[in-house]
C-alpha positions as CSV (number, residue, x, y, z in Angstrom):
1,X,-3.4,10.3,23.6
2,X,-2.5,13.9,23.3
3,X,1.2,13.1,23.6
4,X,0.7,10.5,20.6
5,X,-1.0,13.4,18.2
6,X,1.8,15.6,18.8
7,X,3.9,13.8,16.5
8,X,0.8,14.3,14.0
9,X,0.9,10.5,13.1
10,X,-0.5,9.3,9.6
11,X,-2.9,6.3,11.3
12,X,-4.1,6.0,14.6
13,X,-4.7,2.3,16.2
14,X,-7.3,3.0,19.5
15,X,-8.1,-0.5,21.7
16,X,-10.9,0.0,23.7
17,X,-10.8,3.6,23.7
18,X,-14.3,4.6,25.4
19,X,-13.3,2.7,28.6
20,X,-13.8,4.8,31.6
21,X,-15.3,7.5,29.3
22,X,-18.4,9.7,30.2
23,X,-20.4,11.1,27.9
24,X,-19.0,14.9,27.5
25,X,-15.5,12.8,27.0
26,X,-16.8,10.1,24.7
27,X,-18.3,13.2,22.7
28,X,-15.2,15.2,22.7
29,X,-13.1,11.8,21.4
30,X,-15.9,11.2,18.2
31,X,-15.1,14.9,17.1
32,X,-11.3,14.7,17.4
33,X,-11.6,11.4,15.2
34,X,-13.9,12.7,13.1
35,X,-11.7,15.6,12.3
36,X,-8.8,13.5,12.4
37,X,-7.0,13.6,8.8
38,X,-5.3,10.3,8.9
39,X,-6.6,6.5,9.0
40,X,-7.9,5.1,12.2
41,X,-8.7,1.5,13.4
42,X,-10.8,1.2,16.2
43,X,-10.7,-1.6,18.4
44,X,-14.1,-1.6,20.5
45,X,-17.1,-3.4,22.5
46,X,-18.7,-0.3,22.3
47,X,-21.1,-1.1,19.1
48,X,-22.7,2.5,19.5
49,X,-19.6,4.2,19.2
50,X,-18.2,2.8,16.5
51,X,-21.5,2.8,14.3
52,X,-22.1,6.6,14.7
53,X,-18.0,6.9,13.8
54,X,-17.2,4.4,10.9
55,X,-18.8,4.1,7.4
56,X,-16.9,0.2,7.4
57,X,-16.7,-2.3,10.4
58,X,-14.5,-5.7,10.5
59,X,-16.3,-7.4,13.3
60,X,-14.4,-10.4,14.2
61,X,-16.7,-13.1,15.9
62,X,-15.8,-16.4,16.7
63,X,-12.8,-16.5,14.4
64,X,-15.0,-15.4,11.5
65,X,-14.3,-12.3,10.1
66,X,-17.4,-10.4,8.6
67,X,-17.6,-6.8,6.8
68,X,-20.2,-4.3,7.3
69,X,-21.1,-0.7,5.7
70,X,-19.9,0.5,2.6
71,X,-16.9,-1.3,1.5
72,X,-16.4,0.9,-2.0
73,X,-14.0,2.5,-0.7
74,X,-11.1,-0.1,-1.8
75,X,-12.4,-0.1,-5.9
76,X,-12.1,3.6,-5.6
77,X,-8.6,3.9,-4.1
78,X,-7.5,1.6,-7.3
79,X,-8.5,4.2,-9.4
80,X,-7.1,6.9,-7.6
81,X,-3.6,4.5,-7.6
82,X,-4.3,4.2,-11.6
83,X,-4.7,7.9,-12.3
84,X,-1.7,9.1,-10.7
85,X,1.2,10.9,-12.5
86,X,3.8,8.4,-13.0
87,X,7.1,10.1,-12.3
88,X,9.5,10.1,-15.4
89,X,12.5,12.5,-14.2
90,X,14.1,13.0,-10.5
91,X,16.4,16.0,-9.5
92,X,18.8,15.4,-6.7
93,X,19.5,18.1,-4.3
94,X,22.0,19.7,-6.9
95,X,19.8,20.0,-9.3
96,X,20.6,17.3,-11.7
97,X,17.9,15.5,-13.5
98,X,17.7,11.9,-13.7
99,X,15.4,9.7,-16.0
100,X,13.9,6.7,-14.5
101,X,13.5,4.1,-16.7
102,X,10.0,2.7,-16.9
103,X,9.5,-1.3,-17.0
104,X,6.9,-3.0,-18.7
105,X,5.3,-5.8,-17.6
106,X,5.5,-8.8,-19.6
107,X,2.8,-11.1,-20.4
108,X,3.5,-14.9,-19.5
109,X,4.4,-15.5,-23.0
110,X,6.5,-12.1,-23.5
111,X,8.5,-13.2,-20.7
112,X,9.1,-16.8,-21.7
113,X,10.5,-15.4,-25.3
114,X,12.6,-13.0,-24.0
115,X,14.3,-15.5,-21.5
116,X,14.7,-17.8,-24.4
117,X,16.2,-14.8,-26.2
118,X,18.5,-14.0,-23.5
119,X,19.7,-18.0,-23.2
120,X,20.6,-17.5,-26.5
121,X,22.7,-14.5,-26.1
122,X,24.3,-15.7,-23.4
123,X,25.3,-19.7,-25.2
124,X,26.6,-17.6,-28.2
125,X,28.9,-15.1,-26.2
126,X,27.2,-12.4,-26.5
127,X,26.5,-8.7,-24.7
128,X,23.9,-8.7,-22.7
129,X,22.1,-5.2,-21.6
130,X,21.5,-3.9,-18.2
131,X,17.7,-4.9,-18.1
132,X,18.9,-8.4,-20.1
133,X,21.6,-9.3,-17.4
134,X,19.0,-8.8,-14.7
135,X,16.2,-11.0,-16.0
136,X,19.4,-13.6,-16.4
137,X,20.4,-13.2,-13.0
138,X,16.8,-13.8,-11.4
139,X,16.1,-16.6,-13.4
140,X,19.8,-18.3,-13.3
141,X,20.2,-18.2,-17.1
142,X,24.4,-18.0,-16.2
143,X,23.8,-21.6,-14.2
144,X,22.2,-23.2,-16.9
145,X,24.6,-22.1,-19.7
């Protein structure tokens, strides 16, 4: 296990790891994972262990999967998702900036209109944009014209 962490991994996936454990060594393991900085799963008989270690538990029992503990954490990690800065500009080792062009997401209907738009455009001949020939391609507005 000390080989793995010497990589300093971002998740850590332990299957059974209190086998063959005494207690000084089952101690010293709940304080590394505790202090651990990345996700860990936790694959275990060992009901003890894990209770004292995790705030959630998936306990798989007779091909029912059930939750336990506080499952909050998933709402929260939407928000935190939400409230990040959404990245606008990039600079490439040379220091040129780029602007990223942000799409919006079109509602059903939005989406419907502008295909209808672009079927247009393309029956009559005309120029069709970058974002316009895209939308064409994945919905195989050129076949149908």
């Amino acid at each position: 296990m000390a080989a793995a962490m010497w990589m300093q991994p971002h998740i850590l996936i332990l299957d059974e790891p209190t086998n063959y454990l005494d207690r000084e060594s089952l101690g010293a393991l709940a304080k590394a994972i505790e202090e651990f900085e990345g996700g860990v799963v936790i694959i275990s008989h060992n009901s003890e262990f894990v209770s004292q270690l995790c705030p959630e538990e998936w306990v798989m029992d007779a091909g029912h999967l059930t939750t336990r503990g506080e499952v909050g954490w998933m709402s929260r990690q939407d928000d935190k998702i939400a409230d990040q800065a959404v990245i606008t500009t990039m600079t490439d080792a040379l220091g040129n900036e780029t602007e990223i062009k942000q799409k919006k997401k079109l509602s059903k209907r939005e989406e419907k209109v502008r295909i209808k738009v672009i079927s247009k455009k393309i029956k009559d001949g005309e120029e069709l944009d970058d974002d316009e020939y895209e939308i064409a391609n994945e919905n195989k507005l050129f076949e149908q014209a």
